[in-house]
N, C-alpha and C positions, 0 to 999 in steps of 0.2 A: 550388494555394492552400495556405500553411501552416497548419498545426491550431493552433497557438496566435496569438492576434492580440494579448493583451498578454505583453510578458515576467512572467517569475514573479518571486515577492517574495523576495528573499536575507537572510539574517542570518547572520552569523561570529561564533563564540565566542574569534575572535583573529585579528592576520593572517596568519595562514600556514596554512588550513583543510587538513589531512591526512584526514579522513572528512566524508562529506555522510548527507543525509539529506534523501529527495524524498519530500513528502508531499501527496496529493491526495485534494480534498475531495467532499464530498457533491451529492448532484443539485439543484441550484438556491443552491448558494453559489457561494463562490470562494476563491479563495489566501489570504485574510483569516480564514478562518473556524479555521484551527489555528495560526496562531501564538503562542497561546500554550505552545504545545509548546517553544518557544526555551528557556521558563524552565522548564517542566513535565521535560523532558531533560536541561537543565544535569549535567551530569557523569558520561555515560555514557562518556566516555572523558578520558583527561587530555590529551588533541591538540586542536587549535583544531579545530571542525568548523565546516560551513557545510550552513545550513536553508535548504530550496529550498521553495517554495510556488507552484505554475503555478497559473495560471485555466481552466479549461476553457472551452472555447467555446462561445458561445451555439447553440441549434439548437432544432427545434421536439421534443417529447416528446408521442410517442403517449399514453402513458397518464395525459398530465395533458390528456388535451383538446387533444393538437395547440398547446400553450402555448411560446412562442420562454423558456429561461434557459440556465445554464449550464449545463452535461452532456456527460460524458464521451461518450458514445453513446445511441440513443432506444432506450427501453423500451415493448415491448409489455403486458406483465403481471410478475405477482409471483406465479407456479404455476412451476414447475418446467415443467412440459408447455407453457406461453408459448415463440413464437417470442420469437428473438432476434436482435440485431441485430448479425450478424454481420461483417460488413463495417466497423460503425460501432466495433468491439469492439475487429476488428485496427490498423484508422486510429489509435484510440487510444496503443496498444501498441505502435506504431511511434511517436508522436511523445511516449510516454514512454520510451523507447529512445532517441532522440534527447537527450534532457534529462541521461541516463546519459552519453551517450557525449561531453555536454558539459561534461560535471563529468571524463572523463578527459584530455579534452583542458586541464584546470586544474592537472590535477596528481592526481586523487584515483582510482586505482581501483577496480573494479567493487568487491574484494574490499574495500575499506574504504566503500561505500557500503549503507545501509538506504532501502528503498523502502517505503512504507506508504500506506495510504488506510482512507478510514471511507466505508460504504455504497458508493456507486456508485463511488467514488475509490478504495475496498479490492477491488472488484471488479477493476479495472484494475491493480491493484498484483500481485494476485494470478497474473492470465495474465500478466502482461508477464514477471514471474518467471519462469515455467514454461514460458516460451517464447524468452527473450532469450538470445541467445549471449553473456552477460555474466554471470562468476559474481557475486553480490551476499552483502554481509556478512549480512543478514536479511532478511526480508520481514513485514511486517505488514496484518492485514488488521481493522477493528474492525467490530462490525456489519453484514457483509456475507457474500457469497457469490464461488463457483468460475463466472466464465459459462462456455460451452462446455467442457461437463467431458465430452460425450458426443464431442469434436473432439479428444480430447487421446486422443497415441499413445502407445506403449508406454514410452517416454523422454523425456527431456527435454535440452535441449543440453548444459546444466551444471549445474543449479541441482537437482538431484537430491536433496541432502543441504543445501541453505539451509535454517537453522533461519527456522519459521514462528511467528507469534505471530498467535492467533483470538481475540478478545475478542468477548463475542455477551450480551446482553441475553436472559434468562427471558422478560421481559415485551415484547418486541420486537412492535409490531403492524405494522409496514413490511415487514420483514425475518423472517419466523419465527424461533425459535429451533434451528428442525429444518432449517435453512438451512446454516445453521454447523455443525451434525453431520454432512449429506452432506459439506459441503466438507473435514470434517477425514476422513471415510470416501474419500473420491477421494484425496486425499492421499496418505495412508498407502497406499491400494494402491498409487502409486507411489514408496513410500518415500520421502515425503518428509517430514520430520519437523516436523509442525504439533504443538503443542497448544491445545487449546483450551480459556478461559478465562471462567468464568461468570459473571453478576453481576447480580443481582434487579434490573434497571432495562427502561426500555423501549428505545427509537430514540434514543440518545445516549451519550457517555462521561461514567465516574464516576470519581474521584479514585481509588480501590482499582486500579480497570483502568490507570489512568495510572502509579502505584506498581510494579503488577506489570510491566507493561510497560519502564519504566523499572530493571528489575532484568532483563528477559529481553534487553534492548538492551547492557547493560553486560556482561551473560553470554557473548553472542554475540558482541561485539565481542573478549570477552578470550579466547573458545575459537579467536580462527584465531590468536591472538599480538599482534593488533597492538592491543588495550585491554588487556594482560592486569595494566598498571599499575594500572587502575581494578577491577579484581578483587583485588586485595592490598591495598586500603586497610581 
C-alpha cells in the first residue's frame, strides 16, 4: 500500500524549476499548512524553484487517545525514555526518499534540493537526511526533535557535512526547548553542522525564525555554487 494517498501540493517560482524544496508539516495538519512559505522564501536563489508540500496519511495516534489525523508516524509520548515508533519512523523516511528521488527524476538534484519540516514533519526531515543516500542542499528542522538518535551509527551515507538549520521556541510546551539541544548535541558528535536558533515563542513559527531562515537558505544554497548569484546581490 503506498504511504501517500493524496499527491502533494506543487508551486514554481517559474517554468523551468532548477531547485525544490520539500516541506512537511506538523502532526494533525497537512500540505496546506506551510505554504505560505512560497512567498515567505521568495528569493533564496535566482533559479525558478519548485515548493513540494505532501499530506501525510491519516493513522491512528497513540498519544492523542488512539485518534485517526494526519501523522507522519504514531507517537507514544513526549520524554525522551518514550518508546518509539520505529517501524512507522522508517516507512516515513522511505516515502520521503521517494518524493527526493521524484524531483530527480524532473530534473533537479539531490544537491540542489532543501528538505525541512516543523514538529513531527521536522522530525522526519531530520532522519530522512541522515540516512538517505541523497546528498541534499540543506535540511531544516523547526520546533522539533532527532527520533532514534540512539539507532544512528557512526556515519552517515553522505549528508555528513549538510548544513542544518534548528529553529526551537524558549516557551515550547509540546516540544521542550531542551529537545532541540540534544538534537543539535547528536549532531555535532556526528559532525554535522546544525545550528540552532532561539526565539521567546511557544509551539509555532515567528517572523524573525522565518527572516533568519530565509538568509541560512540563501547561504546554503550559495556555499555549494549553485545560488551563489543570490549571495552577491
Amino acid at each position: 500500500m503506498a504511504f501517500f494517498v493524496r499527491p502533494p501540493l506543487q508551486f514554481v517560482s517559474g517554468p523551468h524549476p532548477r531547485y525544490a524544496l520539500i516541506w512537511l508539516h506538523g502532526l494533525g495538519a497537512d500540505g496546506h499548512d506551510f505554504t505560505d512559505l512560497v512567498d515567505s522564501l521568495a528569493g533564496i536563489t535566482d533559479q525558478d524553484l519548485r515548493f513540494v508540500f505532501p499530506h501525510a496519511p491519516i493513522q491512528n495516534v497513540t498519544l492523542n487517545g488512539g485518534a485517526a489525523m494526519p501523522a507522519w508516524f504514531d507517537l507514544y509520548g513526549t520524554r525522551p525514555e518514550d518508546p518509539q515508533d520505529e517501524v512507522g519512523i522508517r516507512q516515513a523516511a522511505c516515502a520521503v526518499l521517494e518524493l527526493i528521488r521524484d524531483q530527480e527524476r524532473q530534473g533537479v538534484p539531490g544537491e540542489r534540493i532543501v528538505l525541512g519540516g516543523f514538529s513531527q514533519g521536522g522530525a522526519v526531515a531530520l532522519y530522512t537526511m541522515l540516512t538517505a543516500p541523497v546528498r541534499l542542499a540543506a535540511t531544516v528542522g523547526l520546533s522539533t526533535y532527532l527520533p532514534l538518535a540512539h539507532r544512528l551509527g557512526d556515519g552517515f551515507p553522505v549528508n555528513d557535512q549538510t548544513p542544518v538549520f534548528l529553529g526551537h521556541g524558549t516557551q515550547d510546551p509540546m516540544i521542550p526547548y531542551s529537545a532541540a539541544v540534544r538534537t543539535q548535541a547528536v549532531l555535532a558528535q556526528h559532525r554535522v553542522p546544525a545550528k540552532l536558533h532561539t526565539y521567546p515563542m511557544a509551539h509555532t513559527v515567528s517572523a524573525p525564525e522565518l527572516a533568519d531562515l530565509k538568509d541560512f537558505l540563501t547561504a546554503a544554497l550559495g556555499a555549494t555554487g549553485l545560488g551563489a548569484a543570490a549571495l552577491n546581490r
